[in-house]
DRENMI-575627 format. One record per residue (C-alpha): z negated, y negated, x. Coordinates in steps of 0.02 Angstrom, whole numbers, plus 50000, padded with zeros to 5 digits. Example, Ala and Ser with C-alpha at 12.3 -4.5 7.8 and 13.67 -1.06 7.14 Angstrom:
496105022550615496435005350684
END
This chain:
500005000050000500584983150073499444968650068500354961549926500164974949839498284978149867497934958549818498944959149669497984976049581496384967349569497234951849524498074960749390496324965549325495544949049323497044942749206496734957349102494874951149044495644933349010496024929848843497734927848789497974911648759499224909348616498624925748564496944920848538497284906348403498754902548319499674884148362499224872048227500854868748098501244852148016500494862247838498914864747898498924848048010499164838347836497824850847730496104839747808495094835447755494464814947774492554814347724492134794447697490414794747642488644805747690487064796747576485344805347617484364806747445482834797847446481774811247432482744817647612483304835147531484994833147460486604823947538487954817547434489624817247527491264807947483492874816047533494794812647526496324826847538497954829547477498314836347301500124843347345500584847647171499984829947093500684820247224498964811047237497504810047406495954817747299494314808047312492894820147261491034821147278489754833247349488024837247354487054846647468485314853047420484474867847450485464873547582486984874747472488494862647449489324861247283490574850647216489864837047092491434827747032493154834947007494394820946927495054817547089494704799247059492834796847121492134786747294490734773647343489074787547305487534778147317485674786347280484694778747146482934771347242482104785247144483384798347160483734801646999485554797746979486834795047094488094779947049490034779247086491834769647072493044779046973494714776246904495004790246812495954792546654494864784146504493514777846617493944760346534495284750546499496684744446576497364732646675498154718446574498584705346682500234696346707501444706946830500464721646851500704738246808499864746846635498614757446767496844765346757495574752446828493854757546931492394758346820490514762046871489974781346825488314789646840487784807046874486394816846877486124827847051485174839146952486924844046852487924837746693489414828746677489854809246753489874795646609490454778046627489244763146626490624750946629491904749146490493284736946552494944730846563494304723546731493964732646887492154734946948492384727347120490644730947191488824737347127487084738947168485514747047113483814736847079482464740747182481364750847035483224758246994482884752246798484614740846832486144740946889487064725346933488954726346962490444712546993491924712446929493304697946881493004685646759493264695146596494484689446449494304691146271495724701946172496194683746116496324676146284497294690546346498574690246205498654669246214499304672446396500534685146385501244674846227501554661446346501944670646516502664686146471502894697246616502894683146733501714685046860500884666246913500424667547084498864661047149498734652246950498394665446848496754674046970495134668446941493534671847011491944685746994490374686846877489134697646918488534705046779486444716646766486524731746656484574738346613485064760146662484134761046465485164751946367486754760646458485784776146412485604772346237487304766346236487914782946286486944792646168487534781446036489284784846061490494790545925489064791445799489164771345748490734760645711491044748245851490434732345801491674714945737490674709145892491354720946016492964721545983493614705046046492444705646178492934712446374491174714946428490264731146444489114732046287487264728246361487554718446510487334700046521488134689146680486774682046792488074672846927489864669346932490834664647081492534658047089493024670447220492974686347221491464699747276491704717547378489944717947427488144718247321486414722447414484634719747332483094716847436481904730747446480624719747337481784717347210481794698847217483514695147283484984700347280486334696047403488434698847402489914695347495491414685147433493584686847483494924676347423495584681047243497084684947325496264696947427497404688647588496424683547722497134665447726495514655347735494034659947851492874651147735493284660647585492244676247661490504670047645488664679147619487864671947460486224676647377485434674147206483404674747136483314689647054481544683346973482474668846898482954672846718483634656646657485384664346650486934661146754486374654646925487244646047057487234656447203486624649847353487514651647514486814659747659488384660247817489684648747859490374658947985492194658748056492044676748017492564691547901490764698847870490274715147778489244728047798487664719347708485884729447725484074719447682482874721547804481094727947764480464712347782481374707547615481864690447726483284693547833485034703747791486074711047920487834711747940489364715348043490974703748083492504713548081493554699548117493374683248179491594677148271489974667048196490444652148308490894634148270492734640248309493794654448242494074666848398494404684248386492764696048463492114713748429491124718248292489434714248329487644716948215487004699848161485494695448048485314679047939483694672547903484004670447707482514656347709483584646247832485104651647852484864656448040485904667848107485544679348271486634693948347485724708348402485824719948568486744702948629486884710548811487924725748725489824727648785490504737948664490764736048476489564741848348490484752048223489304757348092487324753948087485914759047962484124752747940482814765347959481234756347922480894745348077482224752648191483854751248151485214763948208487104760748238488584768848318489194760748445491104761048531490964760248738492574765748827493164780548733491454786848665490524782848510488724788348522487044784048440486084770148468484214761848416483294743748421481974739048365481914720748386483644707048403483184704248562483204722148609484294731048708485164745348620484454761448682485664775148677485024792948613485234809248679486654815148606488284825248606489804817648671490914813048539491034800948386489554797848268490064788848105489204782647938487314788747988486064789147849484294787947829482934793247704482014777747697480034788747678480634800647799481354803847977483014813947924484554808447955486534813947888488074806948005489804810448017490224818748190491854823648271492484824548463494274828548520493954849948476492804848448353493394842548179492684831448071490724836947981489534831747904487944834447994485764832847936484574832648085482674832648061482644816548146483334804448269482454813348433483114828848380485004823848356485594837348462484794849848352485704842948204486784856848105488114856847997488244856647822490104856147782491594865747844492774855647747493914857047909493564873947993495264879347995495574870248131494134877648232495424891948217496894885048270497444882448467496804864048479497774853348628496364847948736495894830448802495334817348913495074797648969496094791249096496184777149183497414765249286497354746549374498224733849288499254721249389497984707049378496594722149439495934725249266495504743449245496044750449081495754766849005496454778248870496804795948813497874811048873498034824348764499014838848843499824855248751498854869048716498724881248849499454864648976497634854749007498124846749170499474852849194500824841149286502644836349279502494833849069503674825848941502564812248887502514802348736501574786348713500774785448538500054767248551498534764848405498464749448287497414736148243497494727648385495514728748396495374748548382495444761048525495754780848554494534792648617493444807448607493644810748405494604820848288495544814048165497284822748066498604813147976499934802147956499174789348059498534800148202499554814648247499324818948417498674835748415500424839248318501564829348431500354839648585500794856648480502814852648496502414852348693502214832548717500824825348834500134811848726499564795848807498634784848696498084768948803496894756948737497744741448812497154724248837496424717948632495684735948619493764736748573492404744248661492824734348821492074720148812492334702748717493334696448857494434713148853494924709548697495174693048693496384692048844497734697548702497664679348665499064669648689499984683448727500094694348595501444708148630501854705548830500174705148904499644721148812501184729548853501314725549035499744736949016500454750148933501984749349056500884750849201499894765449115501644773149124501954771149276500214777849331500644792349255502244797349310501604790249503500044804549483501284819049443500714819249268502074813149146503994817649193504954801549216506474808049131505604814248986504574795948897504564792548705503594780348622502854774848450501744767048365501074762948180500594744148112500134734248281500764750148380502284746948283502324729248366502204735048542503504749848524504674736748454504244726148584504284740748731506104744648703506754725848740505974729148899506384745248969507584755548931506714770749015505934779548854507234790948796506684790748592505534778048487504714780648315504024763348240503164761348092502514742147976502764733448144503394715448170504924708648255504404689348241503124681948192503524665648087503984678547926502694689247962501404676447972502024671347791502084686547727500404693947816498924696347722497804692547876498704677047928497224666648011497034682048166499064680548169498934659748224497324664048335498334678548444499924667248466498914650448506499294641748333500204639748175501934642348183502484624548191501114620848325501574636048456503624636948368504084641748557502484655948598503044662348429504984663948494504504670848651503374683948595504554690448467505584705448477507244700348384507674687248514507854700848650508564713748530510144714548635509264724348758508844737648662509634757648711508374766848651508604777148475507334771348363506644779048205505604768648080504574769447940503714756847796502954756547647503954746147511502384737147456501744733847601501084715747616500104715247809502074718247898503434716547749504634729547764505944717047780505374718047961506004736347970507364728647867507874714748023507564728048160508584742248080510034729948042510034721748244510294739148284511494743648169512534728848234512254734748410512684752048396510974760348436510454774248352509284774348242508644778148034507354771447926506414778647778505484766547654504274774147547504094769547368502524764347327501664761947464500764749247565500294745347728499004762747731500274774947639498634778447571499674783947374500754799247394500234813047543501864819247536502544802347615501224804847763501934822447772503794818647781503204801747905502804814448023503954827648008505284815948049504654806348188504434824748263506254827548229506624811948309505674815748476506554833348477508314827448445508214813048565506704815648681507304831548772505764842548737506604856648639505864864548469504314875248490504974893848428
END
């Protein structure tokens, strides 16, 4: 025996005892890929034994994303609400009911107002965790825009649009028709307090009494009585723990983010029963706030900023936990000396506990005090989301996920003990089944010396492997960023595009959160070319380490990843296929027809006819000419944050110049093709079809 031959028996025997790899799990296919399960809500009970969970998926034969609820107890899970139409669970304070939004067929009435479709509104339901069916509270033509429970839960309080009488409504479409009067016809919110008894008694009442004369012009739910009105409109109700206050957030009518100061926190006296108060404002913030929670001491209310800062100045920063002083109006961030951005947060007595985004990881962390510093727990790597806490006890539910382990929820005996925590779903344990591509951060220098990170996630069976066809899926936002989570669908599909044999490189380039507020804002004035220089040079890191092969780059990109891949392809012609989805070409249009217009000026330095040449010069169209690269897009025909005429401009330039390309528009839909799965579905399949006809990598078997 040569010595080959005696090194290569044993050898033989050690690859005997490895696993197979393909063998051992199946590749994940686009069916299953689109079959997850989204879970958007996790509310510990107050007694700390039961969980009720919120989750979205697609209904394939209705054509509809499901929103059910859940509820843990006892060790079991069982589904609570099947209509397919139910989100926004919140616990009663004494655990007796659980309250939700639904629009399901006959939970009110319907939507009457000029130019809009004859369409099932959201009313507010109740159900009892003990069992029995969901009844509405709410009886509407008007959608229930936000709700709260009192503190002693003996009332609920809920917002919704100025209600018409039956004579109003007919008086208008008399003179207007179908004629929708933009801006004109909106008005503004009431919030109106329902006693839980007399919506009770209501119920009971039903179909055994003739409704009376009184009733039947009237548009407001029988029992409730309006205690504020606002002439904007609310997404956001919170009472203090005492009861004595009760606190809400305001948007435009319009629901476009045109005017900073239209997003305000206001409170009202709960203890005042005169009738219809003025509320009192509590933030005048150059900020979109949300996110409202009372603190124990009944005195201050936190909240987050998702866009915008609490300055004298708009400027764009990462979200950040703030308190105001509702005495005085002060307001103070907490964990000031914190880099990343805080992401979620929860109040747990004294302490309050948030997830927070730093580099690609999103762990747990606690404070105490606003001066604190955040203290980070002992935790798993990954991506905690949406923790809740029993307010009498030390149990927590969160979300959790990391790059090979999908989506759960999660109940831990307390904070200390998070790495004990165990499931209590398997909404998405297929994929635990499946041959998952693997991941990791990587990082590059920047040609002004910044360092800047993002994701690589290789094929399965391929981790580190070098020499790959790489595609560069760039994320939205801008202020978002990739990392160690799991997420499936239309929006994210990297583990699918890793599956078809692509290395997929997901940088979190300059405007990116969990960097830093500087980071961020160094987007700012250039919003396409100083990001993309970084994506570029991320590129070329790649393909310099051995990792990516140089004649084998595709891009793409959704909403603000849409920009950049528009943008990428003026200036390089190296990537051999592009896939673009709702992104921009220019920005004077866009700005117009944007329903976030304000962040628009900020990133380009002004209103269009204050920066008319930064708009020019960081717009696609005017270096169209350039472009070689076939290019596949997609938008949704509704969408109002990047107008498909956008896709509209880009697919006709390239028409003109000869460059292929195709673009689907999807009835129906706006910016989130959040209506019909099936458009997510055929999104993706596509763009996959795209990459294999044009991108070189050839069609898994």
């Amino acid at each position: 025996m040569t010595i080959a031959n005696r090194l290569l028996l044993p050898l033989c025997l050690f690859i005997s005892f490895i696993p197979a790899h393909a063998a051992d799990k199946p590749k994940l296919t686009l069916d299953e890929f689109f079959n997850s399960v989204d879970i958007n809500a996790a509310r510990i009970s107050p007694d700390r034994n039961s969980v009720v969970i919120g989750t979205e998926r697609a209904d394939w034969d209705q054509s509809i994303f499901r929103k059910d609820l859940w509820l843990y107890a006892g060790g079991n899970l069982t589904q609570l609400t099947r209509s397919g139409h139910d989100s926004k669970p919140e616990w009663s304070p004494d655990g007796r009911w659980i309250a939700f939004l639904s629009d399901r067929k006959g939970a009110g009435g319907k939507s009457e107002a000029a130019g809009e479709k004859d369409e099932e509104v959201s009313q507010l339901y109740l159900i009892s965790p003990a069992g029995g069916e969901a009844f509405a509270v709410t009886q509407s033509s008007e959608s229930v825009h936000a709700f709260a429970w009192s503190a002693d839960s003996q009332t609920l309080y809920f917002a919704t649009r100025v209600p018409w009488s039956k004579t109003q409504k007919d008086a208008y479409k008399k003179d207007w028709k179908d004629v929708s009067q933009y801006r004109a016809a909106e008005r503004g919110d009431n919030i109106f307090a329902l006693k839980l008894a007399d919506a009770l008694a209501h119920r009971a009442a039903a179909g055994t009494r003739e409704t009376p004369e009184s009733e039947r012009d009237s548009d407001i739910t029988p029992g409730s009585r309006a205690i504020a009105s606002t002439p904007l409109r609310i997404d956001e109700l919170v009472v203090s723990p005492d009861g004595h206050a009760l606190a809400f957030h305001t948007e435009p009518i319009s629901e476009r983010q045109e005017k900073v100061e239209e997003y305000e926190i206001y409170s009202i006296d709960l203890t005042n029963s005169s009738g219809n108060q003025t509320p009192r404002q509590l933030t005048r913030n150059h900020a979109v706030e949300g996110d409202l929670h009372w603190a124990d001491d009944n005195r201050h209310l936190f909240f987050t900023v998702s866009i915008g800062d609490i300055g004298n100045a708009y400027r764009d920063v990462q979200p950040h936990l703030y308190w105001v002083d509702a005495d005085n109006s002060e307001v103070q961030q907490w964990g000031k000396d914190f880099v990343g951005a805080v992401n979620r947060y929860t109040v747990a007595g004294s302490r309050v506990l948030l997830s927070g985004r730093l580099g690609t990881e999103v762990p747990v962390y606690s404070a105490n005090r606003p001066t604190d510093s955040f203290s980070k727990l002992n935790a798993w790597p990954g991506t905690y989301e949406r923790i809740s806490a029993a307010k009498s006890s030390s149990k927590i539910a969160f979300i959790y996920s990391a790059l090979e382990k999908p989506t759960e929820v999660y109940l831990a005996d307390s904070v200390e003990k998070i790495q004990d925590a165990k499931p209590i779903t398997s909404f998405n344990h297929l994929f635990t089944e499946r041959d998952l591509p693997k991941g990791k951060a990587y990082r590059w220098k920047a040609d002004d010396g910044t360092t800047v990170e993002g994701m690589l996630m290789y094929p399965p069976g391929q981790f580190e492997a070098k020499n790959l066809p790489a595609f560069v899926l760039i994320h939205g936002g801008p202020a978002d960023a990739d990392g160690n989570h799991f997420e499936a669908d239309w929006y994210q599909w990297d583990r699918l595009a890793a599956s078809a044999g692509w290395l997929v490189f997901e940088p979190n380039y300059r405007g990116s959160t969990g960097y830093g507020d500087k980071f961020l804002m160094q987007i700012v004035p250039e919003i396409v070319s100083r990001p993309g220089k970084d994506i570029l040079e991320g590129v070329d890191a790649l393909v310099k380490d051995g990792i990516a092969n140089p004649n084998q780059l595709s891009i793409g990109g959704y909403s603000y990843g849409g920009y950049m891949t528009n943008w990428l392809i003026t200036q390089t012609t190296r990537f051999k296929a592009a896939v673009t989805g709702a992104g921009a070409v220019e920005h004077v249009a866009n700005w117009g027809n944007d329903d976030t217009t304000f962040d628009d000026a900020y990133f380009l330095g002004g209103l269009p006819w204050e920066a008319a040449q930064r708009y020019h010069d960081e717009a696609a169209i005017y270096y169209i000419n350039r472009v070689k690269t076939p290019t596949h897009m997609v938008a949704g025909a509704d969408d109002i944050r990047v107008a498909v005429a956008e896709d509209y401009l880009l697919d006709h330039a390239l028409h003109i110049l000869g460059v292929p390309s195709t673009l689907l528009v999807f009835p129906g839909e706006g910016h989130s093709l959040s209506n019909n799965p099936w458009h997510g579905k055929i999104k993706v399949r596509e763009e996959l079809k795209w990459l294999q006809k044009y991108g070189g990598v050839p069609a898994a078997p």
